[in-house]
N, C-alpha and C positions, 0 to 999 in steps of 0.2 A: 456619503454619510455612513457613520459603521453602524453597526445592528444594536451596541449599547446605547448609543445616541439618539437612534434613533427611540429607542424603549426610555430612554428620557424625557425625549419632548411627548410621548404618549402619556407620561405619570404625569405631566405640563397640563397637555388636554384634559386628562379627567380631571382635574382639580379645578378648570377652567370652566369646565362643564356642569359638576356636581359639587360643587363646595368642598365638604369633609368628606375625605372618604378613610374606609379603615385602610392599614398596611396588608391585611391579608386579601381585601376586596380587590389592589392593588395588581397584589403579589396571582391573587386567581385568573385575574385579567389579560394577566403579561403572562403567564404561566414561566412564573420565575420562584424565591421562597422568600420569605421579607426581609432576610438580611440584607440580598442581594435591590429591595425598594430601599432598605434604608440608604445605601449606596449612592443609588438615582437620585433620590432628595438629596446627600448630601450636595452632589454633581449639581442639581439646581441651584442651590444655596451659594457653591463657588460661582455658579456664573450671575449673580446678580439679583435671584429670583428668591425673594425671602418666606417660605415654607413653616408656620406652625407645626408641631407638633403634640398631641395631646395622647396622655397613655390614657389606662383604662379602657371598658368592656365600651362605652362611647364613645371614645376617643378615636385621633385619625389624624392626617395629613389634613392640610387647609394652606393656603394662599391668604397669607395676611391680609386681613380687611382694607382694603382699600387699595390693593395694589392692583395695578390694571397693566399687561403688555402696551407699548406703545403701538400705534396704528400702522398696517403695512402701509405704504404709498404706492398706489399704482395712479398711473397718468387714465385720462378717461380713457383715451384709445384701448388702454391696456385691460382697462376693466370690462370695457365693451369684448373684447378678445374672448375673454375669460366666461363672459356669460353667455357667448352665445356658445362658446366652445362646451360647457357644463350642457347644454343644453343637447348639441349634438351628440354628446357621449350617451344619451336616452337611447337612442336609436342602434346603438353596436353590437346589444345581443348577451354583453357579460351577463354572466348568474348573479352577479353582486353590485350590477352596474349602479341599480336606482338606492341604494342603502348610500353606495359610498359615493354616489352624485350629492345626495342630502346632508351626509356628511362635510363634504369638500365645501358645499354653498354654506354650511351655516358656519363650519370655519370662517371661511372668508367674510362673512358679513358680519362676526362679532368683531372683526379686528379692522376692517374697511371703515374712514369716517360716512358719518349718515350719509352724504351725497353722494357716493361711489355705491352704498348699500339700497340706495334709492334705484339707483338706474341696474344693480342685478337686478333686484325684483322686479323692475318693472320688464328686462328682458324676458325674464321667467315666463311671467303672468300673460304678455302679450303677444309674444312674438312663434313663429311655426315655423320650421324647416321642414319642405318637402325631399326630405331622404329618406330611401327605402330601408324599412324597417328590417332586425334582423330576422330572417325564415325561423332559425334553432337559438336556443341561448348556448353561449359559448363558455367555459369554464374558464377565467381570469387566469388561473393556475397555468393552463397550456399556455396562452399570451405570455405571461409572464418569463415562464423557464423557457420557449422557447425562443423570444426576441433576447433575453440576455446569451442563450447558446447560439446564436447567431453575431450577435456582437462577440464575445469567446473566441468565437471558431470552436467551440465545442460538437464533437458531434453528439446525437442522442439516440438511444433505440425507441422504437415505436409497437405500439401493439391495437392497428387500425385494423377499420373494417371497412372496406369499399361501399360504393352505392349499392352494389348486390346483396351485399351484408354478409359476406367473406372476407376473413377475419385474415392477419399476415402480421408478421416482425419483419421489421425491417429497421438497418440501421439510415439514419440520414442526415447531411448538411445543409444545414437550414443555413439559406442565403439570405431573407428575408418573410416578411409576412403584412396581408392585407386585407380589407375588408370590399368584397364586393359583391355586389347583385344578393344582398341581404345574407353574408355567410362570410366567417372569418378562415384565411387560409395560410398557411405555413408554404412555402416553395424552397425547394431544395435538392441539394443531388440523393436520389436513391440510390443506395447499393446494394440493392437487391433488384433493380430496375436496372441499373449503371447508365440511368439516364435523368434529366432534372426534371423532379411531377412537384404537384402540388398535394397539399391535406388538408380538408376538409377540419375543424380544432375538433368542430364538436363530434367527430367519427374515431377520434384518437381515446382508447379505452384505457392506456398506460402509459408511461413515459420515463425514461433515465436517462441520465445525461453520464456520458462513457470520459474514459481518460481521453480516448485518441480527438488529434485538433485535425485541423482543417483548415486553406486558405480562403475566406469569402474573396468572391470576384469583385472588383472593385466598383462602385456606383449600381448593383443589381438592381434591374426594378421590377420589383414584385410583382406590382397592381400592372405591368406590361405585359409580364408575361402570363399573367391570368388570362388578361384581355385576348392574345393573340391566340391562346390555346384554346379559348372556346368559339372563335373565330373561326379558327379553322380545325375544330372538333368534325371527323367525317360523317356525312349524313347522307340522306339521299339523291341531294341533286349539287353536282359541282357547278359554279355557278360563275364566269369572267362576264364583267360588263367593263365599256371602258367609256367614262365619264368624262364629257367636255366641260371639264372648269378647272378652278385650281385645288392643290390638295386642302387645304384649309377651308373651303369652299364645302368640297366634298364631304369630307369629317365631318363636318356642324349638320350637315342632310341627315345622318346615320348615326344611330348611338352607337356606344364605344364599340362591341361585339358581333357589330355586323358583319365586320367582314376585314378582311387587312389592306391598304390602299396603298398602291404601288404609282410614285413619279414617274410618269414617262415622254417623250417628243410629243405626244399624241393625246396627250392628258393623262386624268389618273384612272388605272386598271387597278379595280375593286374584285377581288379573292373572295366568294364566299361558298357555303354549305348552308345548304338549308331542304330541310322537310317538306315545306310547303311551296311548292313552287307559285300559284296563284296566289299568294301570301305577299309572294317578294315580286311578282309583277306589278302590285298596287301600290307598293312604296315605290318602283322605277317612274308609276305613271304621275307621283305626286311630286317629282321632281320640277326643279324649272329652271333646267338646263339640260342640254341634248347628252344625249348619252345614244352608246352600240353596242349592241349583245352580242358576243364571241364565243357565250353557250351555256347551256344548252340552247337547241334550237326551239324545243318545249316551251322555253321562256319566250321567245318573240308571239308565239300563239299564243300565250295567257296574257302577252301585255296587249296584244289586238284584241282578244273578245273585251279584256278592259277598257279600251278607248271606245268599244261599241257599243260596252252599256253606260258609259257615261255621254255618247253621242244619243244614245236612245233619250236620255231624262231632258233632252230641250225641247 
């Protein structure tokens, strides 16, 4: 949809919303000048939508008395989609998430018949998604320019500041972008790394999008490669276990980050790092299926004092 159209259906909404409004209230709104409302009303007018106009220090745009848009139709399924979808976008993190959630729902429910407007609200009202909320609020802005510079193949320069709070330019190709473990992330090739990192949105202090393009690799998957690089993020103890089940078995044992899980003749050999090594003895001991430690050998001592203080509680 192009940008005057879309500033059409916007002059549509407020007239939907407010009754009369002035051409300059309009025109400050869009931040355009009212020749250029009168334009848009006429644009209304040809497509169907019959528009008052009233001069004077009073006066203003209005939507004929009695004309009403006809109803969208969605099927229940689709409305159920839709609200619980409204519902999960609470939890993302945007700066402008909860204004333009409320926005989006009351669209939809002026133009939804009552029965479809019946079951949003009551998903509203009743229903909870346990997803982790976001850590930082994210600026919509970064989302926005840099998933279309990803669709592009645009590349973009950046002016981030790492976890340390060391600040860097860099130019990059954004392959994709994801929302995980409460934090929205861009992933992409560095070139000033000449290797593929991830960015933190809300760490990114500036942004431009450059002439030069870029081919995205076909099918990237973002929320994988988040996953597998904090998996296997270096830490203190390198850690092979190799787990007697199948790999779909294993995975459902482990949330996503635990570790990387490797098919093998012998079962699946689980990849991790971790800090705590008496940490990750007690999720081995809570398994219930055999598994063999390949290393450390730290780990088989903290998974035995573990079986002996739960042999001790009988």
């Amino acid at each position: 949809m192009t940008k005057p159209m879309t500033r059409v259906l916007a002059v549509l909404e407020l007239l939907q919303a407010h009754g009369q409004v002035s051409g300059a209230e309009i025109a400050a709104r869009l931040e355009v000048d009212t020749r250029t409302v009168r334009r848009y009303v006429a644009t209304l007018e040809e497509m169907g939508i019959p528009v008052t106009a009233e001069r004077g220090r009073a006066g203003g745009y209005a939507l004929v008395a009695g004309f009403k848009l006809p109803p969208m139709m969605f099927s229940d399924d689709e409305a159920l989609a839709l609200s619980v979808g409204l519902l999960a976008a609470r939890s993302l993190g945007l700066d402008r998430a909860a204004p333009a959630i409320a926005g989006a729902q009351s669209k939809l429910e002026r133009t939804m018949p009552a029965r479809l407007r019946q079951r949003v609200r009551a998903i509203d009202e009743t229903v909870q998604l346990g997803l982790r909320r976001a850590n930082t609020a994210t600026g919509h802005a970064a989302l926005a320019v840099l998933s279309v510079a990803a669709r592009a193949g645009r590349r973009v320069r950046l002016s981030y500041v790492d976890a340390a709070g060391t600040p860097s330019e860099r130019a990059v190709d954004t392959y994709g972008l994801a929302f995980h473990d409460g934090c929205w992330y861009a992933v992409g090739w560095c070139h000033l790394r000449c290797d593929v990192r991830s960015f933190r949105l809300d760490r990114i202090q500036a942004m431009e999008s450059l002439e030069e393009g870029f081919e995205r690799p076909a099918e990237f998957d973002a929320l994988g490669y988040l996953v597998r690089s904090v998996a296997t993020l270096s830490r203190a103890w390198t850690v092979e276990v190799l787990l007697k089940t199948s790999l779909e078995r294993a995975q459902a044992q482990f949330f996503d980050t635990m570790g990387v899980f490797e098919q093998t003749a012998d079962g699946v050999l689980m990849h991790n790092q971790s800090d705590d090594i008496a940490w990750f003895a007690r999720q081995l001991a809570s398994l219930s299926f055999e598994f063999e430690i390949r290393r450390p050998p730290e780990l088989r001592e903290e998974v035995r004092k573990c079986a002996e203080n739960l042999l001790s509680q009988l």
